[in-house]
C-alpha positions as CSV (number, residue, x, y, z in Angstrom):
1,X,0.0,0.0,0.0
2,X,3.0,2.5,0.7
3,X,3.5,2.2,-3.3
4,X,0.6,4.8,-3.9
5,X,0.7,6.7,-1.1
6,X,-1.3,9.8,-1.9
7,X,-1.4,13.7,-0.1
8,X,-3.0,16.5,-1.3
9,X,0.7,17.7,-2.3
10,X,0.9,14.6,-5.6
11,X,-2.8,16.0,-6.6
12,X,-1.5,19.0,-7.1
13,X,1.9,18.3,-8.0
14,X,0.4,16.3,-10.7
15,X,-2.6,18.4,-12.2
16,X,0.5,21.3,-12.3
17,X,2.7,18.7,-14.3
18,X,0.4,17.8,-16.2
19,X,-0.7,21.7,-17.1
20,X,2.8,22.4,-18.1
21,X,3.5,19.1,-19.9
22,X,0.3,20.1,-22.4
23,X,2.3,22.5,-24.2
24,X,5.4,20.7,-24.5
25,X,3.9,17.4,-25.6
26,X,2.3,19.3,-28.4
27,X,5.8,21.3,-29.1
28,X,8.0,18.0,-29.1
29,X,5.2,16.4,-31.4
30,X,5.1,19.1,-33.7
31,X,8.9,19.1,-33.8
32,X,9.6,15.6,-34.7
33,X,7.9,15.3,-37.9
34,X,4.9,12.8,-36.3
35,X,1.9,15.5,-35.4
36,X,1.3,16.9,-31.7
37,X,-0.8,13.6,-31.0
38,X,2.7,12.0,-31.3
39,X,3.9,13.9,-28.4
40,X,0.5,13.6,-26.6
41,X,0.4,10.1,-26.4
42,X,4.1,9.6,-25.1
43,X,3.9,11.9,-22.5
44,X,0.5,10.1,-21.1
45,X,1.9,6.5,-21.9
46,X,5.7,7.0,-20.8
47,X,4.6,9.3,-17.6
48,X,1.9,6.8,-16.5
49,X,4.0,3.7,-16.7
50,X,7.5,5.2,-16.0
51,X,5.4,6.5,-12.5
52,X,4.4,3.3,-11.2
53,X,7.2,1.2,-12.5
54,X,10.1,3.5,-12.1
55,X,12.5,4.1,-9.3
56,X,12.4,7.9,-9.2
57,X,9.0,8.4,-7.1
58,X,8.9,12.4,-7.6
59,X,9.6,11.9,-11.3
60,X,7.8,12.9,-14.6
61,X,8.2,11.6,-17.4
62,X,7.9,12.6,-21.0
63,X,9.2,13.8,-24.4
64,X,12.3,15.8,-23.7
65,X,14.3,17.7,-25.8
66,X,17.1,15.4,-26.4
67,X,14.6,12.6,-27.2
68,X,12.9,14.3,-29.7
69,X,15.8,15.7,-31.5
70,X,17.1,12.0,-31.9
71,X,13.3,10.7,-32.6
72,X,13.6,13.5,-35.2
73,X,16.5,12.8,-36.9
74,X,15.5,9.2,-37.1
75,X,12.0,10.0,-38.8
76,X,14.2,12.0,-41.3
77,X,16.4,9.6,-42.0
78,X,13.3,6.9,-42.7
79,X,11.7,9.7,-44.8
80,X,14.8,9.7,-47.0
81,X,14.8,6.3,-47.9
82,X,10.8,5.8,-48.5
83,X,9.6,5.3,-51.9
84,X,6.9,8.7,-51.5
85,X,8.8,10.6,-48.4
86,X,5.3,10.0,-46.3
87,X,5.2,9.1,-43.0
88,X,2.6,6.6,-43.0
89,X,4.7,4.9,-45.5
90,X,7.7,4.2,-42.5
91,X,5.4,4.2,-39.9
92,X,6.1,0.8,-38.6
93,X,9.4,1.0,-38.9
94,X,9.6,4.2,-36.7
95,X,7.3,2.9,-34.1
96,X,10.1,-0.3,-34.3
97,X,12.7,2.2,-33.2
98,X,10.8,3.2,-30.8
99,X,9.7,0.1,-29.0
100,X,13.2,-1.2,-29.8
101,X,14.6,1.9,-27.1
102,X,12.2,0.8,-24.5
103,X,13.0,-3.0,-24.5
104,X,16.8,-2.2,-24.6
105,X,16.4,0.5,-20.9
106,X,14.6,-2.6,-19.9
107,X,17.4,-5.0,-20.4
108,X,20.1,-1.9,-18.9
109,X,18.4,-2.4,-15.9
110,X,17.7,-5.8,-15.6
111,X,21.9,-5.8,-16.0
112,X,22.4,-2.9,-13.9
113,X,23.6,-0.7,-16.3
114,X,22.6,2.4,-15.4
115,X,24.8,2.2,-11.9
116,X,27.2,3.0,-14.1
117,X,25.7,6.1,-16.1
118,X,27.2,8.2,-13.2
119,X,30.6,7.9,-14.5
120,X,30.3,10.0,-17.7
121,X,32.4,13.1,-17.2
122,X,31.1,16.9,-16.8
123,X,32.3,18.2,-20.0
124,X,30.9,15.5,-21.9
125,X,27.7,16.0,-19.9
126,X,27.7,20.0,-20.6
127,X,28.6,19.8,-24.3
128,X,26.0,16.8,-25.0
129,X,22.9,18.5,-23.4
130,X,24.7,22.0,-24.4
131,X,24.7,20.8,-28.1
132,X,20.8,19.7,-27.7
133,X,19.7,23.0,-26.7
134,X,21.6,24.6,-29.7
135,X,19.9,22.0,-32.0
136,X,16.4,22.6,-30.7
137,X,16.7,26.7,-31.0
138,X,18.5,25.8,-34.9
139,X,15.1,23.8,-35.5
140,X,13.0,26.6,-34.6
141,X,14.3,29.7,-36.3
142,X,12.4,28.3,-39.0
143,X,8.6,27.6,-37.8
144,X,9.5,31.2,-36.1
145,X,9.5,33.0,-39.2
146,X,6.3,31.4,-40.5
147,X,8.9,28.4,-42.6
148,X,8.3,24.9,-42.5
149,X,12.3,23.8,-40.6
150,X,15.2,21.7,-42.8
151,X,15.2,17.9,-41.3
152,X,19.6,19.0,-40.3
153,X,21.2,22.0,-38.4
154,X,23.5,22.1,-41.6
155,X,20.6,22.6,-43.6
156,X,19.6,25.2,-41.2
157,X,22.7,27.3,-41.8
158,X,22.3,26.7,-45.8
159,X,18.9,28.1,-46.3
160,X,18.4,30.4,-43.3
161,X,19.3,33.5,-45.2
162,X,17.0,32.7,-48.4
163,X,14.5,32.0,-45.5
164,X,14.9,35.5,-44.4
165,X,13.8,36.9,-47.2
166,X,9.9,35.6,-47.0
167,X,9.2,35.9,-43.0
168,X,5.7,35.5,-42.4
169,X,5.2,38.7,-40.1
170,X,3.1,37.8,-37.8
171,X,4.8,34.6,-37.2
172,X,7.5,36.2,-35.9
173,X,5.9,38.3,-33.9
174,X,4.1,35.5,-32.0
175,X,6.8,33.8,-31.7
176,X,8.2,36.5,-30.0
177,X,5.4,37.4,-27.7
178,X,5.3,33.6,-26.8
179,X,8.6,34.0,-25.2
180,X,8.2,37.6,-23.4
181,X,5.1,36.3,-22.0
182,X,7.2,33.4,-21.1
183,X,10.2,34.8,-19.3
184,X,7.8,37.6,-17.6
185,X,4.5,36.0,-16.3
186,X,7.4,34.5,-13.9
187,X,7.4,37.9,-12.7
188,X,3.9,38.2,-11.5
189,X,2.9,35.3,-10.5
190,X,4.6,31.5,-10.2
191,X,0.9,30.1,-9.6
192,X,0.2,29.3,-13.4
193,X,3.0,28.0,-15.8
194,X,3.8,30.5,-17.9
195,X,4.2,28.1,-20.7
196,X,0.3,27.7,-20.4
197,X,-0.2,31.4,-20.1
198,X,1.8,32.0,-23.1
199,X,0.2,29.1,-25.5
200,X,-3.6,30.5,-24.2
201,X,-2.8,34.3,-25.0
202,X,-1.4,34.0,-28.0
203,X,-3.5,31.3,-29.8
204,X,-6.1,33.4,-28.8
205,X,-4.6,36.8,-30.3
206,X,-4.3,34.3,-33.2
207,X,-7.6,32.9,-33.5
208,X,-9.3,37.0,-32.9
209,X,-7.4,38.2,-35.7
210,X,-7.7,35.8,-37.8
211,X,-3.9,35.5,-39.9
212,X,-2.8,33.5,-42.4
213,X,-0.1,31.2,-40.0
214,X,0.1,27.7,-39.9
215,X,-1.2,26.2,-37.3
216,X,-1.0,22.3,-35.8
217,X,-3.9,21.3,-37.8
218,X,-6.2,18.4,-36.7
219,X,-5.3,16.2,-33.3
220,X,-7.4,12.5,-33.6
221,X,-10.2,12.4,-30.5
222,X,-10.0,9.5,-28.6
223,X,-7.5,7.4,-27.4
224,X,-4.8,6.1,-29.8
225,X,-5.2,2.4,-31.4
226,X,-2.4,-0.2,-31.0
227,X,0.0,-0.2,-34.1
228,X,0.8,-4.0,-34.6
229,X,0.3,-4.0,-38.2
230,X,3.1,-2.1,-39.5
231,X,5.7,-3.9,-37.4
232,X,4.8,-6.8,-39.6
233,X,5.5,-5.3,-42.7
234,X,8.6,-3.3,-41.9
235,X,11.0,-3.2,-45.0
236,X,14.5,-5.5,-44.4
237,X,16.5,-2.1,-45.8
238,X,15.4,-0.2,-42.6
239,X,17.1,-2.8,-40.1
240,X,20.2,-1.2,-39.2
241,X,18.6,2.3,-39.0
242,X,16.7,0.5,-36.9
243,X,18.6,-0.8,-34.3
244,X,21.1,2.1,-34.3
245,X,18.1,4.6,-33.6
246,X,17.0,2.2,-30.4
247,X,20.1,2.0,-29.2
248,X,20.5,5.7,-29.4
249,X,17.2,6.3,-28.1
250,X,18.2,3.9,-25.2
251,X,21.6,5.2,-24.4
252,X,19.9,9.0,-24.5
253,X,17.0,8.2,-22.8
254,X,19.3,6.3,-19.8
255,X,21.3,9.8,-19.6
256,X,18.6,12.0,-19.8
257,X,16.7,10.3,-17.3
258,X,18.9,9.7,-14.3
259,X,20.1,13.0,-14.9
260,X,16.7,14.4,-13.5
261,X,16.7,11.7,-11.0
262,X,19.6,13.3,-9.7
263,X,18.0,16.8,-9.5
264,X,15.0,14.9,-8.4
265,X,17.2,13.8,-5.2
266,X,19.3,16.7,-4.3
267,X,15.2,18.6,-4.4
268,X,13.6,16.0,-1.8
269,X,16.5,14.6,0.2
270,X,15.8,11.2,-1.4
271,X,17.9,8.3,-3.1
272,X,16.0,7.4,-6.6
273,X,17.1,3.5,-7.8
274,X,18.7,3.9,-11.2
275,X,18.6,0.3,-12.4
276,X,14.7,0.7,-11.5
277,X,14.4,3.7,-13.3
278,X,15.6,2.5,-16.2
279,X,13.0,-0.5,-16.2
280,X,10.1,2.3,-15.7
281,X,11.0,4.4,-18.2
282,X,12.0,1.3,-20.8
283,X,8.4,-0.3,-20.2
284,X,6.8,3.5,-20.9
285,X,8.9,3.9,-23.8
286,X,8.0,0.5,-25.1
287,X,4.1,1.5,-24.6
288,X,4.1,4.8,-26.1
289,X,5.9,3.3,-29.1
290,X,3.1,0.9,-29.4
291,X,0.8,3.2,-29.8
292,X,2.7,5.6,-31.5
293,X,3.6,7.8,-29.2
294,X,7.3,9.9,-28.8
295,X,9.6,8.3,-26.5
296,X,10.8,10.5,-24.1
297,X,12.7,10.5,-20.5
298,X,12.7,12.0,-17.3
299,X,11.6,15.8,-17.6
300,X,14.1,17.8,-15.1
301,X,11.2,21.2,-15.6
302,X,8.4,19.0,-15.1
303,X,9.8,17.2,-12.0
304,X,10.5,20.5,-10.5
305,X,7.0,21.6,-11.0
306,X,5.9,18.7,-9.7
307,X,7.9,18.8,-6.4
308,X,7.5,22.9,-5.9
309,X,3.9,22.0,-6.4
310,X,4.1,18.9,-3.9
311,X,4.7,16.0,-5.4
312,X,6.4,13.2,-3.5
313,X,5.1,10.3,-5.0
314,X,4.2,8.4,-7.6
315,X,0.8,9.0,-7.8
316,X,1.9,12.3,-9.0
317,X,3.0,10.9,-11.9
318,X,-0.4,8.8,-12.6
319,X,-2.2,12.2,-12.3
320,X,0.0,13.9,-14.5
321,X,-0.7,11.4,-17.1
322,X,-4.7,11.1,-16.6
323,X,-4.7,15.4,-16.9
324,X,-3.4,15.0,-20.4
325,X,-6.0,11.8,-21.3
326,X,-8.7,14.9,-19.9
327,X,-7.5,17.3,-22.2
328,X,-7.1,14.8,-24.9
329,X,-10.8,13.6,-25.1
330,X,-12.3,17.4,-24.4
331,X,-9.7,20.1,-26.4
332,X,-7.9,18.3,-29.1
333,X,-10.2,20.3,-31.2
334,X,-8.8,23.7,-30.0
335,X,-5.8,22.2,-30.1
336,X,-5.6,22.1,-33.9
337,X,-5.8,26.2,-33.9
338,X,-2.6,26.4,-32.5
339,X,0.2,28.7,-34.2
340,X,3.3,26.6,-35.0
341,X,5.5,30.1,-34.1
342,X,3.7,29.9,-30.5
343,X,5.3,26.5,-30.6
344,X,8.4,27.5,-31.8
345,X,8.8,29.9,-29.4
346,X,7.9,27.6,-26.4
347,X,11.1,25.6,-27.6
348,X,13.1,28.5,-28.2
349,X,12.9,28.6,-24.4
350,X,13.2,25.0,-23.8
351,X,16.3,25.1,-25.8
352,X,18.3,28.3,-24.4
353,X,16.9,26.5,-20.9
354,X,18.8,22.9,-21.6
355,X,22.2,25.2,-22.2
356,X,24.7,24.9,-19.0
357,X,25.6,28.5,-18.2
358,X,27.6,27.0,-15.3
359,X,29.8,25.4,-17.8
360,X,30.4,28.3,-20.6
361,X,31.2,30.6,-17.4
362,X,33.9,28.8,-16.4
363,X,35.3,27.6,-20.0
364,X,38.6,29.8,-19.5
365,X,39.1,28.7,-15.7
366,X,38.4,25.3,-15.6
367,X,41.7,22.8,-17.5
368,X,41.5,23.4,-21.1
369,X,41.7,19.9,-21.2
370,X,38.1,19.9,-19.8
371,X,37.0,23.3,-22.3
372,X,37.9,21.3,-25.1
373,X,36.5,18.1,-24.6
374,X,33.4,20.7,-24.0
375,X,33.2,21.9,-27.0
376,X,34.3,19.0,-29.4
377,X,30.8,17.4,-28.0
378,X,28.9,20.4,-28.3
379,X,30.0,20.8,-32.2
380,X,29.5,17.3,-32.9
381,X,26.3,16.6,-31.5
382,X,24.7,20.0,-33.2
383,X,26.5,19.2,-36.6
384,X,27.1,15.4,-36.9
385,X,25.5,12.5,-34.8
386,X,24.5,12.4,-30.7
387,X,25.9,9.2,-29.9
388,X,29.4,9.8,-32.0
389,X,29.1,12.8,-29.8
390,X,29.0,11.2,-26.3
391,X,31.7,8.0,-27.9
392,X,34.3,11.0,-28.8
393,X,33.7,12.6,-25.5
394,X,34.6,9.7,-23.6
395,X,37.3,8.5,-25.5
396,X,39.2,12.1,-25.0
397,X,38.2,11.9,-21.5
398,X,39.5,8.2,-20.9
399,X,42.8,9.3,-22.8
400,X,43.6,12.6,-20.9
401,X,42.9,10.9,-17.6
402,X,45.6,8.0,-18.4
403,X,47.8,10.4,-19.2
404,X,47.6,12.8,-16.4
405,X,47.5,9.3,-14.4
406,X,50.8,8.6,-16.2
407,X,52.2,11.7,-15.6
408,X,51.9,11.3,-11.6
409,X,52.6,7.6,-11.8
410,X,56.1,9.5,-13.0
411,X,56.3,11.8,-10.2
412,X,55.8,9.0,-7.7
413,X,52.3,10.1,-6.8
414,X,50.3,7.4,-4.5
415,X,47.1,6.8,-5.9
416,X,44.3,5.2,-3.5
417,X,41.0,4.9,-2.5
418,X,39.5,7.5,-0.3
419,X,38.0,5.0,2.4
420,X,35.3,5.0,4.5
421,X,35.3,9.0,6.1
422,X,34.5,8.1,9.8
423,X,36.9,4.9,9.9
424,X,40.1,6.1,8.4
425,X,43.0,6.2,9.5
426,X,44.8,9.6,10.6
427,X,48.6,10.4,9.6
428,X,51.6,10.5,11.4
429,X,51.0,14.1,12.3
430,X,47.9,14.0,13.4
431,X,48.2,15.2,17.0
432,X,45.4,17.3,18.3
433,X,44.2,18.1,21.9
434,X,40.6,16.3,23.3
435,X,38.4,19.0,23.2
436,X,39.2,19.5,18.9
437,X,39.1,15.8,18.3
438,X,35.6,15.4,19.5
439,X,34.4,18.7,17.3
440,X,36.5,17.6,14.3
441,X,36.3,15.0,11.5
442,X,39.4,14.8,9.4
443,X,38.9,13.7,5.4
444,X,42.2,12.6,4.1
445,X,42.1,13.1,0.1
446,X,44.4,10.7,-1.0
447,X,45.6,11.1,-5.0
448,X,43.7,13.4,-7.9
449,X,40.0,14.5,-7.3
450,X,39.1,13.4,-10.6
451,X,35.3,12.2,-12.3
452,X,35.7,8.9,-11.6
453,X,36.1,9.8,-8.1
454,X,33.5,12.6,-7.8
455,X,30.3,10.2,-7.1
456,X,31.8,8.6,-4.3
457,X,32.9,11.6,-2.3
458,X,29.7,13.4,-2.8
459,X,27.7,10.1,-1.4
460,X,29.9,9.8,1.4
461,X,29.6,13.2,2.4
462,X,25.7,12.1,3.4
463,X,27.0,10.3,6.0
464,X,28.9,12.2,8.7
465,X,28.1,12.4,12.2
466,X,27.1,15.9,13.9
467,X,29.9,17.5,14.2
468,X,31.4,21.0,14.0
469,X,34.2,21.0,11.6
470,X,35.4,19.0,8.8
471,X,39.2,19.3,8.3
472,X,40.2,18.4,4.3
473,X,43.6,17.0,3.9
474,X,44.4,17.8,0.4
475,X,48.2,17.5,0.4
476,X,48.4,14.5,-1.5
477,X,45.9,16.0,-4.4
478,X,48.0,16.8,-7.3
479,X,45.0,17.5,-9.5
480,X,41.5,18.4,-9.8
481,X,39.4,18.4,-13.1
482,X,35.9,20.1,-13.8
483,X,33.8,17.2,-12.3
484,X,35.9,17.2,-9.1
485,X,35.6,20.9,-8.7
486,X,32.2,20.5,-8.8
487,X,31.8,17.3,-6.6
488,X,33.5,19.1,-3.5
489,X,31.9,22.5,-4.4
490,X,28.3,19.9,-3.9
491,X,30.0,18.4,-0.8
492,X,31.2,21.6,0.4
493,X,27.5,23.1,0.3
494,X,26.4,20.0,1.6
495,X,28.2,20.3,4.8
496,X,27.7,24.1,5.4
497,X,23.7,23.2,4.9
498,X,24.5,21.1,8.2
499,X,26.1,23.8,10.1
500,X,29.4,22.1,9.4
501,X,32.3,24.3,8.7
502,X,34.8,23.0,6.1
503,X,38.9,24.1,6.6
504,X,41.1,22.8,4.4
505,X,45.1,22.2,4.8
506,X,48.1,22.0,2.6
507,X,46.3,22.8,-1.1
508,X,48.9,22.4,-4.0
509,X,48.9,24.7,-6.8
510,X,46.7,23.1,-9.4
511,X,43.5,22.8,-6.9
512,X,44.3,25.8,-5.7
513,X,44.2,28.1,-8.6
514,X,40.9,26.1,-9.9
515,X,39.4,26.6,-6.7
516,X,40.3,30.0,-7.0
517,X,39.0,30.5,-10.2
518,X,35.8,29.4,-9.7
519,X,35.2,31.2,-6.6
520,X,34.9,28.4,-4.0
521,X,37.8,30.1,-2.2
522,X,36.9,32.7,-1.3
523,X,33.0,32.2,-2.3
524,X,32.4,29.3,-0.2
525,X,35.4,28.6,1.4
526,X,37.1,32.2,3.2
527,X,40.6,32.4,3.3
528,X,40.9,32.2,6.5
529,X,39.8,28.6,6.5
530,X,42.6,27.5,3.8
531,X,45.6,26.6,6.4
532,X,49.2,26.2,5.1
533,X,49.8,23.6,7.6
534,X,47.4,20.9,9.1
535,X,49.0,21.9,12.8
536,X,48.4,25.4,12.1
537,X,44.3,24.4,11.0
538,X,44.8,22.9,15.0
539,X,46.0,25.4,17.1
540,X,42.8,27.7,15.1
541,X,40.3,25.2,16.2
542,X,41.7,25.4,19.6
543,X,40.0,28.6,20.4
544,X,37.1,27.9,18.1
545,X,36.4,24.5,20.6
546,X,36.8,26.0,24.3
């Protein structure tokens, strides 16, 4: 019975969701070549299912971004190779991609893949998503200016200025009312989604004045029929597109997904189950392909609504999805007099949202090692292929780690594990007087505060005592890279939420100058709690422990 527990919080956590996921849905349909219905159905399937079966209770689910610039690109690819370039055409083979990405997150978790998702560094992270949000505002300019959008960001940058040249006025300008009204309706009130306020303005202004823009055209009434038939006629020449588009779709999805569940965490104070989320969120996918719906993944904006609205559980999820079957049977037909520009605009924003600022700030402080793996991804996933994207990123990341690994392997560098932080033991000079002991935890940092490393520490950190002060040893760190930064700027925070204070002792140059450069000394950390010496970090506490 705990399963489904239900508070007044998840009903309205989940009619919220569900309010802001209406526009989206329709958006992300709209985008990826298959109709707004597309999007419809995969958020109701994939956030119903994903909600009772995944392991991320606060979670929505849905099309995303990502998702549907890969479902997309896949569409256009099957488009290319049909004998008439319809849809209906390569409909079974699209809905075989699909359900293909569901059965494969299935199978990740069944084998406990996505444990390991966690180890993908920062800068591939930031360029990956990074390059998704440029993709998505490329894909746009077009439907913006009252033009139906190229099927490529290359072919965005061929025929953008010809574009130009026949803008559909009042496309553009509702496309950029859409996102004013999005930006500023924050401003006055955080009650209703703004996303909602813009789409019902603006269609309106649309409808009253009656313009020639397109519009999303006709949305089907009723609930969608199952699609068995065309999986049994599927062409043998689509087969590799096939299984390279649901492995994608899996592998993105997997990201995507536990990404949120992350946020989802650090929001509620919770621990989500990754290899169960994966299961979830492969059984909605599989679903919504079924019925031809877009696959999609855990919705960071969504979940947030959903949790600042109060949603805890599960049954948040199930509401969000049964809002969107309400509006399905009762408004698809004012649906269909929806502006694609209002649209556009709506994804403009998703887009410039899905960028990490956090990143591009620091591009000139964190190792260029880090900016240019950063980039690299970002360029190839906006101008050749996703996955080749993420493969590249790790590669350079893998390579540049071994050889900064090398390179203090040469300099007779010990390497270890960082142990368990209220069992370890202390070193040689670890001499302090009664009354600091029992205020003080050391944490002895033992080798490079690298990614690999940076889930570990940031878990562990969860699990101190209540103490006063946390004393990090960081003389035997040599080097820190973007995702360690981060990882002990999260721990750091962490700590001071507890009313711990964090000293550290005996930085070298490298994590000092990053630290430095990012602002966690003096931002978080003050200079007076960076100690040459650890003795010297002791006879401070002294005082401090009286």
């Amino acid at each position: 019975m705990n399963r489904f527990k239900f508070t007044k919080g998840d009903f309205f956590g989940g009619l919220t969701a569900g309010i802001v996921a209406l526009p989206l849905a329709l958006a992300f349909g709209v985008q990826s070549g298959l109709g707004a219905a597309a999007g419809l159905y995969g958020a109701i399937f994939l956030g119903f299912f994903a909600a009772v079966f995944g392991g991320t209770p606060s979670q929505i689910s849905g099309p995303t971004g990502p998702m549907t610039v890969v479902s997309a690109a896949t569409i256009a690819v099957f488009l290319g190779q049909s004998a008439d370039g319809n849809v209906q055409s390569v409909l079974g083979a699209i809905i075989a991609s699909f359900v293909l990405a569901g059965i494969l997150q299935v199978v990740m978790g069944i084998f406990k893949i996505g444990s390991l998702i966690k180890y993908i560094p920062y800068p591939v992270i930031s360029g990956f998503m990074s390059g998704i949000g440029v993709i998505i505002i490329l894909l746009q300019l077009f439907p913006a200016i009252g033009q139906p959008s190229p099927r490529t960001t290359i072919d965005v940058v061929k025929e953008i200025i010809p574009a130009l040249q026949n803008i559909n006025t009042w496309a553009i300008l509702y496309a950029g009312l859409t996102i004013l009204i999005i930006y500023l309706f924050p401003k006055i009130t955080r009650a209703i989604p703004s996303t909602l306020v813009a789409l019902l303005i603006v269609t309106g202004l649309s409808v009253f004045l009656d313009n020639a823009v397109p519009v999303i055209g006709d949305i089907p009434s009723g609930l969608p029929e199952i699609k068995l038939a065309g999986l049994l006629t599927i062409d043998s020449k689509f087969y590799t597109i096939i299984l390279e588009a649901g492995a994608t779709l899996a592998a993105l999805g997997a990201i995507d997904s536990l990404l949120t569940s992350v946020v989802a965490d650090n929001v509620t104070k919770t621990k989500h189950n990754s290899n169960k989320e994966l299961i979830g969120q492969g059984i909605g996918n599989f679903i919504a392909g079924l019925f031809g719906g877009l696959p999609g993944a855990g919705a960071t904006m969504r979940t947030l609504v959903n949790i600042r609205s109060g949603g805890r559980n599960r049954i948040s999820g199930v509401i969000h999805a049964l809002v969107l079957v309400i509006i399905l049977l009762g408004a698809g037909k004012y649906a269909a007099l929806i502006p694609k520009s209002v649209l556009a605009g709506i994804l403009i924003t998703v887009g410039i949202g899905i960028l990490d600022y956090k990143g591009f700030k620091h591009i000139n402080k964190v190792p260029k090692a880090d900016a240019a793996i950063m980039v690299i991804v970002l360029l190839v996933t906006v101008f050749l292929d996703l996955l080749v994207a993420v493969a590249i990123g790790m590669v350079m990341a893998a390579f540049l780690f071994m050889k900064k690994m090398s390179d203090i392997t040469e300099e007779k560098t010990k390497i270890t594990d960082i142990g368990e932080l209220q069992q370890e033991q202390g070193w040689s000079d670890e001499d302090m007087p009664d009354n600091v002991r029992k205020n003080v935890l050391v944490k002895h940092l033992d080798g490079p505060l690298f990614f690999g490393f940076a889930s570990g520490f940031t878990e562990k950190v969860a699990t101190l005592r209540d103490i006063k002060f946390v004393i990090i040893r960081m003389k035997k760190v040599p080097f820190i890279d973007q995702t360690g930064l981060y990882a002990l700027e999260d721990a750091i925070l962490s700590l001071e939420q507890k009313g711990i204070n964090v000293l550290l002792t005996s930085l070298q140059d490298q994590p000092r100058i990053q630290m430095e450069k990012i602002n966690i000394i003096p931002g978080l950390i003050s200079k007076e709690n960076v100690f040459e010496k650890f003795s010297d970090c002791v006879e401070w506490l002294r005082d401090k422990c009286e």
